[in-house]
BAVOVO-826344 format. One record per residue (C-alpha): residue in one letter; y, x, z negated; residue number from 1. Coordinates in steps of 0.1 Angstrom, whole numbers, plus 5000, padded with zeros to 4 digits. Each point is the difference from the previous one (the first is absolute). Layout:
+----+------+------+------+-----+
! aa !    Y !    X !    Z !   i !
+----+------+------+------+-----+
!  A !    Y !    X !    Z ! NUM !
...
+----+------+------+------+-----+
//
This chain:
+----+------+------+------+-----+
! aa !    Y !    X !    Z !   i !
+----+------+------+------+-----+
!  X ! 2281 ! 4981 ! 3147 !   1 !
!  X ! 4971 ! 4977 ! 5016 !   2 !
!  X ! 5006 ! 4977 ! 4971 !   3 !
!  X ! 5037 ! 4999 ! 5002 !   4 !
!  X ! 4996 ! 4988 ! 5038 !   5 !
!  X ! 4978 ! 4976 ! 4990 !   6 !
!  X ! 5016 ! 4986 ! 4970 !   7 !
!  X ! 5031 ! 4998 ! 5026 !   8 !
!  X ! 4981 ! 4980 ! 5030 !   9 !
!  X ! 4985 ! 4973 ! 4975 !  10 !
!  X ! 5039 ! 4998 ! 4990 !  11 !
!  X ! 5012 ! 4996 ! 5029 !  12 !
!  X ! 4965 ! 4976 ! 5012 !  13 !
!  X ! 5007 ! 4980 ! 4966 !  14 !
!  X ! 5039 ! 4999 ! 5012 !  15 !
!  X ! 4991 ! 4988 ! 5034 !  16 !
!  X ! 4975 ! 4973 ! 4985 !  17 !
!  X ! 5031 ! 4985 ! 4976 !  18 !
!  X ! 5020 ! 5004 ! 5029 !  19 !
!  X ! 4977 ! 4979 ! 5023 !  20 !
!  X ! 4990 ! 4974 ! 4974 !  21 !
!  X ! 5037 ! 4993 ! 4994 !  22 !
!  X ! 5004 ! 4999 ! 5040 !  23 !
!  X ! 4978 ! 4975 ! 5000 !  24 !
!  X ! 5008 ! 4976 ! 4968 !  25 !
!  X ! 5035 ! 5000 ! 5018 !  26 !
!  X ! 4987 ! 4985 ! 5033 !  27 !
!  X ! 4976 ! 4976 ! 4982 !  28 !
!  X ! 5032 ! 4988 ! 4987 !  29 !
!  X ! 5013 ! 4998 ! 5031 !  30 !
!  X ! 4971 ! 4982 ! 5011 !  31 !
!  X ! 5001 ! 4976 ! 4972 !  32 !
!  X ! 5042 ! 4992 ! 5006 !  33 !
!  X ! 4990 ! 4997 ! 5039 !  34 !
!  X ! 4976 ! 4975 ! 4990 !  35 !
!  X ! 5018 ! 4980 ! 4976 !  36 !
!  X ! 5029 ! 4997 ! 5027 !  37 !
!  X ! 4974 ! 4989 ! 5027 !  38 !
!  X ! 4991 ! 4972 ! 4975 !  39 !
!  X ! 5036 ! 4986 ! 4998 !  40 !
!  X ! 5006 ! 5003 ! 5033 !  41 !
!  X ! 4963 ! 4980 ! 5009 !  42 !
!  X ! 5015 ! 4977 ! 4972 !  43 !
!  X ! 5035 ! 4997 ! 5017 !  44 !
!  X ! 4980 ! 4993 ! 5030 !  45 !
!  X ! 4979 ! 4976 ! 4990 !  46 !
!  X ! 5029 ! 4981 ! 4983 !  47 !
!  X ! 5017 ! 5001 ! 5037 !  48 !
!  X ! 4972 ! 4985 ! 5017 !  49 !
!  X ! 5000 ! 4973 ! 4973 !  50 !
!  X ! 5030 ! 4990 ! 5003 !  51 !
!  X ! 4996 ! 5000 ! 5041 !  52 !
!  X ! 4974 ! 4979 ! 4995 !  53 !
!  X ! 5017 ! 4977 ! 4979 !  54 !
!  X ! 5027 ! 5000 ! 5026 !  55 !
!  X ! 4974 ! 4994 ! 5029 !  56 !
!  X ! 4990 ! 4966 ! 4984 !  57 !
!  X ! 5034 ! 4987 ! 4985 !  58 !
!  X ! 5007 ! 5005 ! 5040 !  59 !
!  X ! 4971 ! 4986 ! 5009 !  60 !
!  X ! 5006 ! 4969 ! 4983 !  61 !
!  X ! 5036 ! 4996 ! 5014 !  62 !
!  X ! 4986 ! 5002 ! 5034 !  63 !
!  X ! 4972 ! 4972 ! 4992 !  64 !
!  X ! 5034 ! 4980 ! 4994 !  65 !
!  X ! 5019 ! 5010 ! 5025 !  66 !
!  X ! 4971 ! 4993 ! 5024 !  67 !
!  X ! 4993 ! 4965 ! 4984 !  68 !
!  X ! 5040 ! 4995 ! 5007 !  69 !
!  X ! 4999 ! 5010 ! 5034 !  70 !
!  X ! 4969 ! 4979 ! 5008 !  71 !
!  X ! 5017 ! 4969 ! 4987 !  72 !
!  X ! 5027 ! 5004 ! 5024 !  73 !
!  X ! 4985 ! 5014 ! 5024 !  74 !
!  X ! 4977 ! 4960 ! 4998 !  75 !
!  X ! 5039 ! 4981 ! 4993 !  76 !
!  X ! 5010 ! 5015 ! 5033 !  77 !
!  X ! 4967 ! 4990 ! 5012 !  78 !
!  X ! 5002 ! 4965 ! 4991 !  79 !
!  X ! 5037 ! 5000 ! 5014 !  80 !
!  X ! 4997 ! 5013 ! 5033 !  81 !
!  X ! 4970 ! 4976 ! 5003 !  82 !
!  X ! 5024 ! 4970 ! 4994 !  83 !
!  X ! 5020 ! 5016 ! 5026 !  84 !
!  X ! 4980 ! 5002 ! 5030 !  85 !
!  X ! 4983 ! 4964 ! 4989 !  86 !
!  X ! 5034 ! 4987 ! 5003 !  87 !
!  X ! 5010 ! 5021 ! 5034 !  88 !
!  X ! 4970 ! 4987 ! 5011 !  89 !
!  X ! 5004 ! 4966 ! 4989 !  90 !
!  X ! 5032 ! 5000 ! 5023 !  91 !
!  X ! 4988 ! 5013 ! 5026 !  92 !
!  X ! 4971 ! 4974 ! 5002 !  93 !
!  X ! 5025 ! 4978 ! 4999 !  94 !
!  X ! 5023 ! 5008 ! 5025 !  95 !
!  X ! 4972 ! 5002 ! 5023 !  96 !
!  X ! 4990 ! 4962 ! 4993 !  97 !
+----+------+------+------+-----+
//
């Protein structure tokens, strides 16, 4: 009878061990599809920030230019409103004699 009992506990220890050991191939798998999806989504990520990037200095570049445009009138206006007052002034030097 002792034998029996114990013939039936290392069946049901050997079942438990199968039992666990698939238990835990299953979430090493799961471990190893978590992971692979992290990478794609660092990937995805990375790709995003590239292309921010790329979009920061395209920008960047356009507002150089627009800068550079609105200096140049900004200097036109200058030179115009100086003709302006020279010539307000002239008259009114020379309505004053």
């Amino acid at each position: 009878m002792r034998e029996a009992f114990t013939i039936l506990i290392e069946e049901v220890i050997n079942a438990i061990v199968k039992d666990n050991e698939r238990i835990w191939q299953a979430i090493k798998e799961g471990f190893e599809r978590q992971a692979q999806e992290n990478e794609k989504i660092w990937q995805n990520i990375e790709r995003i920030w590239q292309a921010i990037e790329e979009d920061r200095k395209a920008n960047q570049k356009h507002y150089k230019r627009l800068d550079r445009k609105l200096t140049a009138i900004g200097a036109r206006w200058g030179l115009m409103a100086e003709r302006t007052f020279r010539a307000g002034m002239k008259t009114i030097i020379e309505d004053l004699g």
